[in-house]
Structures are given as C-alpha cells and as structure tokens.
C-alpha positions in Angstrom: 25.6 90.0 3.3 26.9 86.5 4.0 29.1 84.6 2.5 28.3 81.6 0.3 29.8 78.3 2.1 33.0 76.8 0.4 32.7 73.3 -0.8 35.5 71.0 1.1 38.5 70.5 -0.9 37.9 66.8 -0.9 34.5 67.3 -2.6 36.2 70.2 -5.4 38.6 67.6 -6.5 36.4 64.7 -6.6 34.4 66.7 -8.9 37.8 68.6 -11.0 38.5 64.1 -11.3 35.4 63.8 -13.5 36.1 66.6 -16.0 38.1 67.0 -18.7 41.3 68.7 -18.2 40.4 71.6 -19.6 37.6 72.5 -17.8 39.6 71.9 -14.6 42.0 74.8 -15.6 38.7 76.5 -16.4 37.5 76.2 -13.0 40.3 76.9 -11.8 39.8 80.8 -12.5 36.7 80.9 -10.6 37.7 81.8 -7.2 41.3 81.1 -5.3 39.9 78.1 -3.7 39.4 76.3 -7.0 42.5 77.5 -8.6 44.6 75.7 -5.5 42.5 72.5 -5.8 42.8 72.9 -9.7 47.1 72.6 -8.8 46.9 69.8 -6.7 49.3 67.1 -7.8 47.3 64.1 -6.6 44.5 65.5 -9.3 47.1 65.6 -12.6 48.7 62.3 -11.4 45.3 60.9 -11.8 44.4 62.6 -14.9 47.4 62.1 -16.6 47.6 58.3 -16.2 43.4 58.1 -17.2 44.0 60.9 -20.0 47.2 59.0 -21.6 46.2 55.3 -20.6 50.0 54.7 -19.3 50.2 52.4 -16.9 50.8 53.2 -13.5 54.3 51.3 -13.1 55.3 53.9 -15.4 57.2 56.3 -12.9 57.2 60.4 -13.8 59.9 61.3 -16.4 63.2 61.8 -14.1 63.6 65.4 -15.5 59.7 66.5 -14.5 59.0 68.8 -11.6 55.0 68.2 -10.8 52.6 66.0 -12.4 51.0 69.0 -14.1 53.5 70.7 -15.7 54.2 67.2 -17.0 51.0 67.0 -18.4 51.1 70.2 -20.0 54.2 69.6 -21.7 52.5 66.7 -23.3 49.5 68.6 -24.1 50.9 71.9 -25.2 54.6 71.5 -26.6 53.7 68.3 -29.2 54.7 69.9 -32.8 50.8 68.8 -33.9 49.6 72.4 -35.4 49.6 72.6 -39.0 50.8 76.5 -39.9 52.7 75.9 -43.4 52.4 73.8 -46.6 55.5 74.0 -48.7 55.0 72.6 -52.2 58.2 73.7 -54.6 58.4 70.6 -55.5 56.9 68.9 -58.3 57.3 64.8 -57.2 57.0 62.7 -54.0 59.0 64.4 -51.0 61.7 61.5 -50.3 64.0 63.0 -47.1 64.1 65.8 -44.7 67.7 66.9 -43.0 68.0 69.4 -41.1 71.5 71.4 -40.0 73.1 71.5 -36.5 72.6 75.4 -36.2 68.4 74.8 -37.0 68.4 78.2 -39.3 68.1 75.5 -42.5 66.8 72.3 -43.9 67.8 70.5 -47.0 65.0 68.6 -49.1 65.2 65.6 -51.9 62.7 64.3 -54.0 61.8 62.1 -57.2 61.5 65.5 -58.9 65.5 65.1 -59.1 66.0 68.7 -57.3 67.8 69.1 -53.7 66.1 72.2 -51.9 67.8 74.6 -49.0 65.5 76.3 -46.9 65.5 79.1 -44.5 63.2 78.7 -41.1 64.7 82.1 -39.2 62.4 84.6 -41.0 61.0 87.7 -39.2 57.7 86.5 -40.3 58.0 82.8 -39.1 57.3 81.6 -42.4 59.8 79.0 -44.2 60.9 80.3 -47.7 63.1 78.5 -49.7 66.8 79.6 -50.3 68.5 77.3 -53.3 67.6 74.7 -55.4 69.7 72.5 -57.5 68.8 70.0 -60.2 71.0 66.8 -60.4 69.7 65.6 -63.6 72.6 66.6 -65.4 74.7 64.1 -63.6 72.2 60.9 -65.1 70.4 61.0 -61.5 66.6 59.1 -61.5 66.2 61.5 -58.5 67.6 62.6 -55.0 66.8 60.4 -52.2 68.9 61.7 -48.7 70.6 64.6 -47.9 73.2 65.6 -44.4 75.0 68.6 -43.1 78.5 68.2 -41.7 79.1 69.0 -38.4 79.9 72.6 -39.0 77.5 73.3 -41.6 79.7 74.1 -44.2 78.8 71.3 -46.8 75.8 69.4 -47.8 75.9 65.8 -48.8 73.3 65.0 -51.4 72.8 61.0 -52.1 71.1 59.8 -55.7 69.9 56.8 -57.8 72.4 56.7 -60.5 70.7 55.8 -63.9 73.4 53.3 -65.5 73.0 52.2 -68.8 72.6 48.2 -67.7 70.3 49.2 -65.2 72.1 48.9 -62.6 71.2 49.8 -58.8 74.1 52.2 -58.2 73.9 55.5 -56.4 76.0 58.3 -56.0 76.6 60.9 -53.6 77.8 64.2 -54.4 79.2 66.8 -51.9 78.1 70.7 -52.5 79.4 73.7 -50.3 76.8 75.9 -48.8 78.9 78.9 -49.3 78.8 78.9 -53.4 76.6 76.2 -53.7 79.3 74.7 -56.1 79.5 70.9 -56.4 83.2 69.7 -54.7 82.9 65.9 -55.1 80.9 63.4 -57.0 81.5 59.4 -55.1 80.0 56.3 -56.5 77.5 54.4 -53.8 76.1 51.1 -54.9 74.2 49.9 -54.0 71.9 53.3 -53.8 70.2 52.6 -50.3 73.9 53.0 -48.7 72.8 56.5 -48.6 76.3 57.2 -47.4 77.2 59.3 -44.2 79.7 62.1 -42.6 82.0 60.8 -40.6 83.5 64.0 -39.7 83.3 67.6 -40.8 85.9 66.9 -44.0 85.3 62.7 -44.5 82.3 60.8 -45.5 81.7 57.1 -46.0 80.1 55.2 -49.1 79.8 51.6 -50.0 80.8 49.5 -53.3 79.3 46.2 -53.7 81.2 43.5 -55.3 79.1 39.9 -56.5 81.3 36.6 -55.8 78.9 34.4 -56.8 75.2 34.6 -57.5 74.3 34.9 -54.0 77.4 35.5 -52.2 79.1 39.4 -52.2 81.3 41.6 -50.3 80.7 45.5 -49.3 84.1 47.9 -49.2 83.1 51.1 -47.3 85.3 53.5 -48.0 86.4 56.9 -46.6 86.1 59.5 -48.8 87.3 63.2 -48.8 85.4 65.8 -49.1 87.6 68.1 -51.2 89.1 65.7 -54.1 92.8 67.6 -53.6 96.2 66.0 -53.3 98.2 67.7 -50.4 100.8 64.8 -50.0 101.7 61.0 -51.8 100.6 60.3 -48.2 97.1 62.1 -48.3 94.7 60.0 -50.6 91.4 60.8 -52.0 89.6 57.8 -50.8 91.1 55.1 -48.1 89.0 51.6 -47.9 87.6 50.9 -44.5 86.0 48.4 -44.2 85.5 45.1 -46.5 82.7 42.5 -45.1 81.3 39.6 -46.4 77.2 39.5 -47.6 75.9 35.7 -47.4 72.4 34.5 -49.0 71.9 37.6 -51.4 72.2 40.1 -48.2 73.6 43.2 -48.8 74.7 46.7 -46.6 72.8 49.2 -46.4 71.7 52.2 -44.4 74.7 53.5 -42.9 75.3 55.9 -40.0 77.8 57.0 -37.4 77.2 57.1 -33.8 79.7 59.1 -31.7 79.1 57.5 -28.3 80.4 59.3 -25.4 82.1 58.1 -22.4 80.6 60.0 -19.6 76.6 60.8 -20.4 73.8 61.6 -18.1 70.3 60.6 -20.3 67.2 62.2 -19.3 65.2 58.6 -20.3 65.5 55.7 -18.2 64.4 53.6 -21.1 64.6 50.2 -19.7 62.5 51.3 -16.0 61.1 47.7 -15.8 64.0 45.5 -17.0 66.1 47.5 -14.4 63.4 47.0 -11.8 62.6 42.9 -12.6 67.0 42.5 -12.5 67.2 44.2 -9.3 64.5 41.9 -8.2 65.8 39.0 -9.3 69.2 39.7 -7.9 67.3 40.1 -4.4 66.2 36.7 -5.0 69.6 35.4 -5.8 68.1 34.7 -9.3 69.3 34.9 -12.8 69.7 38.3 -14.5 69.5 38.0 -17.9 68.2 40.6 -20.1 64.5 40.0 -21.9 63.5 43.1 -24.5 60.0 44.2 -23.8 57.0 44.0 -26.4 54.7 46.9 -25.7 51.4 47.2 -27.8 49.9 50.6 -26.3 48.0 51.9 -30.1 46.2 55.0 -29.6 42.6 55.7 -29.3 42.5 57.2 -32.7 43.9 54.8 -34.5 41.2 52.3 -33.2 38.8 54.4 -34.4 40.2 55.2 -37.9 39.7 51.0 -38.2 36.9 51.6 -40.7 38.9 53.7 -43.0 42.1 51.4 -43.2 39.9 47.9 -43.5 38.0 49.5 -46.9 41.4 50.9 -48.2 44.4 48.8 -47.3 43.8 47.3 -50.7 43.2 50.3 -52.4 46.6 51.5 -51.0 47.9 48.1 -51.6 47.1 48.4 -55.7 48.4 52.3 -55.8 51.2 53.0 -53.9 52.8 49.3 -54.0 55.4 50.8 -56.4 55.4 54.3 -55.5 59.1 54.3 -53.4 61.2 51.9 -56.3 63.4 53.7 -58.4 62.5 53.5 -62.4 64.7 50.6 -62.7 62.9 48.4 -60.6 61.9 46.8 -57.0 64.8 48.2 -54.9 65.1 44.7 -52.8 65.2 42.7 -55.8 67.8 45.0 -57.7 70.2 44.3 -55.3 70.2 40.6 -56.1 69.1 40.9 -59.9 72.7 38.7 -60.5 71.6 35.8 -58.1 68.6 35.5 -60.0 69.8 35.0 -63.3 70.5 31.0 -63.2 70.5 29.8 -59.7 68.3 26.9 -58.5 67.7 26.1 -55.1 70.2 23.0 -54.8 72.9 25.5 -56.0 72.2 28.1 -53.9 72.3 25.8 -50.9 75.8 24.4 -52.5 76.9 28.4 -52.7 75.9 29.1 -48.5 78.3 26.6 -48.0 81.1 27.6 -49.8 80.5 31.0 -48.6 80.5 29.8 -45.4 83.5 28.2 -45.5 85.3 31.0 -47.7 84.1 33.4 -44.8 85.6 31.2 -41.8 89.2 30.9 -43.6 89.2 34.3 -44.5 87.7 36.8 -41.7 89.9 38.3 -39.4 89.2 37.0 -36.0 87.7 39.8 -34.0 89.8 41.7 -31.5 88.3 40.3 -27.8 90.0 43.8 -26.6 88.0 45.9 -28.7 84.8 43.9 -28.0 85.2 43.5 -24.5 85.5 48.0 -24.4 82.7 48.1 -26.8 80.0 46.1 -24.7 81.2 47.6 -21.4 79.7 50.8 -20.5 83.5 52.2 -19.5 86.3 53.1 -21.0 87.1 55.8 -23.8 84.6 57.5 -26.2 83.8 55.2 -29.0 82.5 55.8 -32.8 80.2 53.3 -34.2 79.6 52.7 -37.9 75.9 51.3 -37.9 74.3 49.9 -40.9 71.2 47.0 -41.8 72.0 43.6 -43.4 71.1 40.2 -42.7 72.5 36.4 -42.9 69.5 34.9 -43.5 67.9 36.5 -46.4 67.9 39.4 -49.2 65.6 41.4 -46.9 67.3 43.5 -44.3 66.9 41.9 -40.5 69.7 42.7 -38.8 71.5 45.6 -37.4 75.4 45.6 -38.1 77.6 47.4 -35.6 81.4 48.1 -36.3 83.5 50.3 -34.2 86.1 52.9 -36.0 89.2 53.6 -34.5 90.6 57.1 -34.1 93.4 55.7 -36.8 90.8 55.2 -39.4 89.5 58.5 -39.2 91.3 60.4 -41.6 92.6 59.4 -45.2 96.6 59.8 -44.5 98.2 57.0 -44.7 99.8 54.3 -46.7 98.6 54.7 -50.5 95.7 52.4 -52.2 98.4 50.0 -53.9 100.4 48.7 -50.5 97.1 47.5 -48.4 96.6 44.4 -51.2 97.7 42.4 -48.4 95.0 42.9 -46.6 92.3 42.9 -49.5 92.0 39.5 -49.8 90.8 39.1 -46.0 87.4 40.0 -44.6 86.8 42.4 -41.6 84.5 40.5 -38.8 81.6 42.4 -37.0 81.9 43.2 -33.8 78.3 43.1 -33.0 75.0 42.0 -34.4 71.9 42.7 -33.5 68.6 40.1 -35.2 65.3 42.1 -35.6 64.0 39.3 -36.5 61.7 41.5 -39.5 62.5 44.0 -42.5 64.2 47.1 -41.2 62.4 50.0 -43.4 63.8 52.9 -40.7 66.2 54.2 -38.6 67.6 57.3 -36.7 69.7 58.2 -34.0 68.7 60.0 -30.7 70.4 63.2 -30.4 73.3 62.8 -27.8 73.6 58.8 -30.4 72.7 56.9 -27.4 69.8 55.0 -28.4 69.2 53.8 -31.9 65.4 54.0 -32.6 64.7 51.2 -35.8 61.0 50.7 -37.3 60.7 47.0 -38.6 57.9 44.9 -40.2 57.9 41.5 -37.8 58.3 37.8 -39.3 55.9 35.4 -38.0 56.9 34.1 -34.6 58.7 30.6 -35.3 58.9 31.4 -38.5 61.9 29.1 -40.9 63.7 30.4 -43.7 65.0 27.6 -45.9 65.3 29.6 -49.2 66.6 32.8 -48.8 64.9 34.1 -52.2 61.7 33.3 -50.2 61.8 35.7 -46.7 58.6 35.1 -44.3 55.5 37.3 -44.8 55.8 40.7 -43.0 53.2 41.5 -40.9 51.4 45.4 -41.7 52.1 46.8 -38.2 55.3 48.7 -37.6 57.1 47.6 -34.5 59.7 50.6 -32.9 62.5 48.8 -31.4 65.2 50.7 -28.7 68.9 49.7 -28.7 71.0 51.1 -25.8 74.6 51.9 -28.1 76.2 52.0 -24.5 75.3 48.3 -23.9 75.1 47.5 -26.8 71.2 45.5 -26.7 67.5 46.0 -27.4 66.1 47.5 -24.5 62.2 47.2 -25.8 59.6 47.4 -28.8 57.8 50.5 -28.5 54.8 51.1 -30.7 52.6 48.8 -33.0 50.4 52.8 -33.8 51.5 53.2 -37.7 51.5 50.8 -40.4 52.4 49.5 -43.7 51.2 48.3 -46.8 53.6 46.8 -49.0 54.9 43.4 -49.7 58.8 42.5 -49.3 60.3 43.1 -52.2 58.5 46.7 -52.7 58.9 47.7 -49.1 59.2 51.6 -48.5 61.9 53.0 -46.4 60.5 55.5 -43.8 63.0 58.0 -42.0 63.0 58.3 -38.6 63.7 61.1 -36.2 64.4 61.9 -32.4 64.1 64.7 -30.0 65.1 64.6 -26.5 62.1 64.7 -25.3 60.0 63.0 -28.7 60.4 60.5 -31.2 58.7 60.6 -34.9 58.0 58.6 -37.6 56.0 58.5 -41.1 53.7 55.4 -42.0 51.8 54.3 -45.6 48.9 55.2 -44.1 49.1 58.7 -45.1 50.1 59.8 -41.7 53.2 61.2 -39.2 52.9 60.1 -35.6 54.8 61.6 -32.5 55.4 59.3 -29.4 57.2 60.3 -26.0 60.3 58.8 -25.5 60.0 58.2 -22.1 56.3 56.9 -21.7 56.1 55.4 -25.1 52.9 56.7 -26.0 51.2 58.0 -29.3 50.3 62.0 -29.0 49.5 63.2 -32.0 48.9 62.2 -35.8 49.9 64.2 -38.7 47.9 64.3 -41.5 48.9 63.7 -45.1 47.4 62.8 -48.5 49.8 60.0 -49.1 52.4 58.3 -47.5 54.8 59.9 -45.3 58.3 59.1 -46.1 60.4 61.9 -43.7 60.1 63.8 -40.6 62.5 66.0 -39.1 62.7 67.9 -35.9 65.1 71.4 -35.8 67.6 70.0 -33.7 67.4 73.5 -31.9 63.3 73.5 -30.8 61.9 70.3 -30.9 58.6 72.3 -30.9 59.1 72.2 -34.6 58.6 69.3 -36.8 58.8 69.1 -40.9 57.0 65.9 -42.5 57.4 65.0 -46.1 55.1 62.7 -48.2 54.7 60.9 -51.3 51.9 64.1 -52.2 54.7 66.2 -52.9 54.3 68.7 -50.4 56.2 69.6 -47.0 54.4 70.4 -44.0 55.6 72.3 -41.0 54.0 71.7 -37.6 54.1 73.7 -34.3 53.0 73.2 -30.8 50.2 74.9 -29.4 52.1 76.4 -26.9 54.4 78.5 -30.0 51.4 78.9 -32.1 49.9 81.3 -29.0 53.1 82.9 -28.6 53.4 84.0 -32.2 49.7 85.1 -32.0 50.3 87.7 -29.1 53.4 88.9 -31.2 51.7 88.9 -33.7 48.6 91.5 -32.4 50.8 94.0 -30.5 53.0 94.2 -34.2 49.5 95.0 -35.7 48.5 97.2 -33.4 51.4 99.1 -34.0 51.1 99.0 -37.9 47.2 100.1 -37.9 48.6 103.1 -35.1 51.5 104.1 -38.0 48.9 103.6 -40.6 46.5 106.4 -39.3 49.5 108.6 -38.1 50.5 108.4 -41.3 47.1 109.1 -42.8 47.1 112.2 -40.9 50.6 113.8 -41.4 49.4 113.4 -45.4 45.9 114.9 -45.0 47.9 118.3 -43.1 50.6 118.2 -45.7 47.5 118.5 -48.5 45.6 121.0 -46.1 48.9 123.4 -46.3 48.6 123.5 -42.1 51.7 122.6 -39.9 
C-alpha cells in the first residue's frame, strides 16, 4: 500500500495561518506532522498579534517562554467563566476585599450589612461565613472593607447618618476571631474610606472648613485596640494636616509600601524606554511624555447599538444610584461653600488661602524628596490619596511619604504638638490627571498605581471652581510608576460612564500580576493584561459594576459586585476543566459506593453472607 504524500511544512502552516486557533490545535492531532507545524512559534507569533490586534512593537511579556504558551495563557487563564451567583444581600453590592491568605472575602453594601465569606470549600462553592448589621451604630450603609496584614482584623468603613446631614463616615474595626467590634473612628468626609497602615494602626481623615471654600484635612493614626498601656502610648496621634484650596477635599486614601530592591515582571513603559534611549543616541533631550493608547475591543464596537439607545436611559435611572441618602457625595463635601458665596468672594477667598497656605506650610524637606524620586535608597511607605487645587472634583493624585517615626502611636501626648497645629504639612509630590478620579488600586508588589479618570476637554479653563469642565463618558486607565514617581501611560478607553460631575460613581479597581480589572456603568467588568494593555474579556452584569477583586493567591479567580445586588464569581477556562475531571472521577466513585452499597443491603435482606 503506499503512502499518501505529506504536504511541505511551508504549505501546512500557510494553511494552520488562515484558521482560527482552535482549529489549528485541532489539526494538530491529526498526524505528528501537523502536530509539529501546529507548535511552530513563527505560527502563534502571527496569530497572536492578528488574534489580539496588538501592535507589533509590542515585544513578548519578559516572563513568557514561547509565543504559544503565551497565547494560551491569554486564552485559557482569563477569570471570564461564570460558575456562582451569590445574592445574600438585599441592596446594591458597594466593595469587594479580599484577605492576604485568599481562604476569605469581606463584602459591603447599601443593605447596611458587612459579609465574610469562605472560598476553600471541598466543593468549590463560596458559602458565606458571618454577617454583621451596622445599623445600630446610625450607619446609611457599608461602603469598603480591608484585612490587616495578618488577617486578624477587618476594617469596615460607613456613611454615618448625622442629624444635620452631614457627610461624615466612620470606620469601625471588628476581629475575625469573635467577630466582636474593637474600635469605632470618625472619618469625614465618608469617601476617606480610611486604610491599614500596619497590622495594629490605621489611618482616617477629619475635615475642618476655614472659610466657605477653603479647609484643612488632619489624617490621623489610629489604634486598632482603644487601650492605654503608657501616658506615652495614645489612642490616636495626628499625622498629617494639609491645606484643601477651591472647595477640594482628601479623599481615597491608601498605603504603598514600596521596596528598595524589586524585579517587575512588566516593563510598562517598553516605548518611552525605547524613544529615550534613542534620543540619547542622538544626543537629544530625554524628557518623559506619558502615552495615550486607545486600543477598545472588538466587542465593545459592536455593543455600539445597545449603549447609543440606552445611555439616556442609564443616564435617567442610575444617575443617583451610588449617593448616599443625604445627597450628591461631591456636592456634600462643599454644602458650606455654597451657603452664601458669590463668585467675586470666592476669588477674594483663593487668595487669601493662598497666601495663608505660603506663610504657613512647612517647606518641604529637598532630602526626603530628592530619596523619594530617585529609584535608590531605603524602602519607602507612601500615603496616596485624590484631591485637587483646581476644583471640588477630584484631579489630582496626592503623594506623601511616612517615616518609620510616624508609624506607631508612642510618643509625645495630643496636648504638647499645638506648636505644630497651627502649621500645614507640604506634599511631596503631585501628580494632575487632568479629569475626575472615580478609581484606584494598587498592583500587588505597590509598584504601580493603576487610577480610572473621566478626561476634561483638552485646553479646557477653570475660572469658577464651583463650575469643573464636562467629563467626557469614556474611562481613561492611567499607570504611575511609585519608584519614579510619574505617569508612565493611559491604558484603556474599553468601559465607560454615565454620570455627570457632581453624581459621579466611584468604581474600585483591582490588580493581578499578570491582570488588571475594573467595573464600568455600563453594566459590565472588564479584564485587560497588564503588560499588552489589551481588553480580554467582559463580565456581564444587570447594573453597574461597582467592585472586582482578584484572590491575591490565584488570580484565576475574580469576584465582581454590582449595583443588582448580587456577587458573581468567575474562573478561567483552564480551572473550570480541571474541576470537571475532578469532579467525574469523585462521581464515579460515588455511583461505584452507591451500587456496592445497594448490594451489601439486598444480601443482608436475602439472610446470605
């Protein structure tokens, strides 16, 4: 019998370059030619860059050891599998936190409740471990939630309902032992949120009005256990006092605990680093430009339809939805400057400000500075937080580093640092979005601060700082590099936004190592790599998506939580599979015990051994 010719190679993988992917690994199993053609590294480079439209100055991720396992780890470990809808709670799902170990995750919502669940069943299945009402403390509901370092204790923040409504929060500390509440701290305003600093001392905030547009924000250090051991151990220690110009306020803060020596897996800034090392060939200039990338996904050009008929549906509906019952959370915050200012006095006010800011800011230290932009030197802990100078609206990204002194709460008491009360603390660095910041998160090792912002015209002019510019629907993603201290690009213009300034929703953020994931008002959680900066999957909900949280242990598992009340959990492909072939070998053995079973009772009834 003789044998049927082989094609050349050359002609297989011309062919394996017109199909989809999958049918190459298809037709790869035919016959061992094929299956050696169907590996061939010059065929996934070329699907991968046609598949996921990057462009081809993007090099391979550094850490990737063939084009094809690259593109399977794309394809096949993206959290994008629906398996589990979680809906205990009764109101819109605000924020998702998950602890350091992975084995639970911590819930808040407008139904006023702070949930603990458990993701290390036998089953797979999340089930949910505790559940705690904060009504009882006058809370309008539960609205972020963090583990300290070692797990140990839960911080839970909350819109506190005053009786003047005002736009305090507060944040109470629980242990996960008991579940009994150690600590209650007031927060105002509410969107502080408030953050661990270490595993025993968390920071919250305390805005004080000067005038009608001009405040200051204390951050102060907190402990977690409200004990005395010492007249030189106090509760709370003030550490920070900074000066809020043209109805600005603090908000959104978070420690970074940037290390010394790293080695990231991202080169983030690929073309930056390749146009300065060009230029410096050339004996040019080197100056840094961030990047402005628009690479929207296929599917979210084809879901155009749906958002042009309902964007003023949405608009109507859920314009509201976020605020806390007391009102607009942007304009609660400056509630006092509206009360009798005109424009010609608020212009008057800025001044003064500004000059009562120049006389009485502490100069900043050039030593400290000069560490903190350099990338040597020790490891450094960053207190990062939104505010602005040119507006109410958040634009601006404050960054203040802590000192190893001002990490603990021993020290001189409350009553001899009065000398220094009356001074303000500088910034040491400040970073202009140039758009409202509605999100932010850290990546895991806190090298690179991800932030989702709603641009400002280009050009645009704020002369009334009651009046901020129009914000545009798309969400821009912007990267800043903690180590040097500067935006390193915009990623992604893929999810979008609905609401006008003063109503704007505030998304959380998370990142993987490998991923980075976001929610959007248009009913849907989205998924980019970090490295290529491209949209892989969509997650669908019936509302808005406010949270999404990767288990800091797998990043093969996502939660998202949405204004529809519900929590979804989301797995990749590649675990979905596995559970499935544990999953049929365990039934296997079930039906096998079944009819054993079956048997050993129809002998007993028979009277036979």
């Amino acid at each position: 019998m003789e044998s049927v010719p082989c094609l050349p190679d050359s002609l297989v993988l011309e062919i394996f370059l017109h199909l989809p992917h999958e049918a190459v690994l298809r037709a790869g199993l035919t016959c061992h030619q094929w299956f050696s053609v169907s590996r061939d590294e010059f065929l996934w480079r070329e699907l991968f860059y046609n598949y996921y439209r990057i462009p081809r100055s993007v090099p391979r991720h550094p850490a990737a050891t063939s084009w094809y396992r690259e593109f399977k780890r794309l394809y096949d470990c993206i959290p994008c599998v629906e398996v589990q809808t979680l809906r205990e709670h009764h109101d819109q799902v605000l924020h998702l936190a998950f602890s350091h170990s992975g084995n639970l995750f911590s819930s808040c919502s407008k139904d006023c409740t702070v949930k603990l669940w458990d993701t290390e069943r036998p089953d797979g299945n999340i089930s949910l471990v505790h559940s705690s009402s904060m009504r009882h403390f006058n809370w309008g509901y539960t609205q972020f939630s963090q583990f300290n370092s070692d797990d140990t204790l839960l911080l839970v923040s909350g819109v506190y309902l005053g009786t003047h409504n005002s736009s305090s929060g507060e944040i109470a500390v629980i242990s996960l032992e008991n579940y009994t509440l150690l600590s209650r701290v007031r927060n105002k305003p509410y969107d502080v949120f408030g953050c661990w600093l270490n595993e025993t001392h968390l920071i919250s905030g305390n805005l004080h009005w000067i005038g009608n547009m001009t405040s200051c924000t204390v951050l102060w250090l907190n402990k977690a256990f409200q004990d005395i051991e010492s007249e030189n151990v106090n509760v709370v220690k003030r550490l920070f006092k900074i000066q809020n110009v043209n109805a600005s306020t603090i908000r959104t803060v978070m420690v970074a605990h940037c290390r010394r020596h790293d080695s990231p897996d991202l080169l983030l800034d690929y073309e930056a680093q390749s146009q300065a090392q060009t230029r410096k060939q050339q004996g040019g200039k080197s100056d840094h430009q961030p990047l402005l990338f628009n690479l929207e996904d296929s599917e979210s050009e084809e879901d155009g339809d749906e958002r042009g008929d309902g964007n003023g549906d949405r608009r109507e509906t859920r314009c509201s939805a976020h605020l806390p019952h007391l009102g607009p959370s942007g304009l609660e915050h400056i509630r006092h400057g509206l009360q009798s200012s005109s424009a010609r006095e608020r212009e008057l006010e800025a001044r003064v400000a500004q000059l009562m800011g120049d006389n009485r800011t502490k100069a900043p230290d050039p030593h400290r500075l000069t560490s903190s932009m350099s990338g040597e030197g020790e490891d450094k802990t960053y207190l990062l937080f939104t505010t602005g100078s040119l507006t109410y609206s958040p634009h601006q990204i404050g960054i203040k580093r802590i000192m190893p002194d001002q990490m603990t709460t021993c020290g001189p008491v409350l009553g001899e640092e009065r000398r220094s009360e009356e001074f303000f603390d500088s910034l040491d660095h400040v970073i202009d979005i140039h758009g409202h910041i509605i999100g932010m998160g850290l990546s895991p090792d806190h090298r690179y601060l991800y932030v989702n912002s709603r641009a400002w015209p280009a050009g645009c002019v704020i002369s009334d700082p009651m009046c901020p510019p129009p914000i545009a629907e798309e969400i821009d993603m912007h990267v800043i590099d903690l180590k040097s201290l500067r935006e390193e690009r915009r990623s992604l213009r893929a999810h979008r936004a609905f609401t006008p300034n003063d109503e704007c929703f505030f998304i959380f953020l998370d990142v993987s190592r490998d991923f980075v994931a976001s929610g959007a008002e248009d009913k849907h959680g989205y998924i980019w790599d970090r490295h290529y900066n491209i949209c892989l999957a969509r997650l669908q909900h019936d509302d808005v998506v406010n949270s999404v949280a990767f288990s800091p242990t797998d990043q093969e598992l996502l939660l998202s939580a949405s204004d529809d009340s519900t929590i979804k959990v989301w797995r990749s492909p590649r675990m979905v599979r596995l559970a499935h072939c544990v999953q049929r070998p365990t039934r296997s053995r079930n039906l096998l015990s079944s009819l054993w079973a079956h048997r050993n009772a129809k002998t007993n009834l028979n009277g036979k051994v």
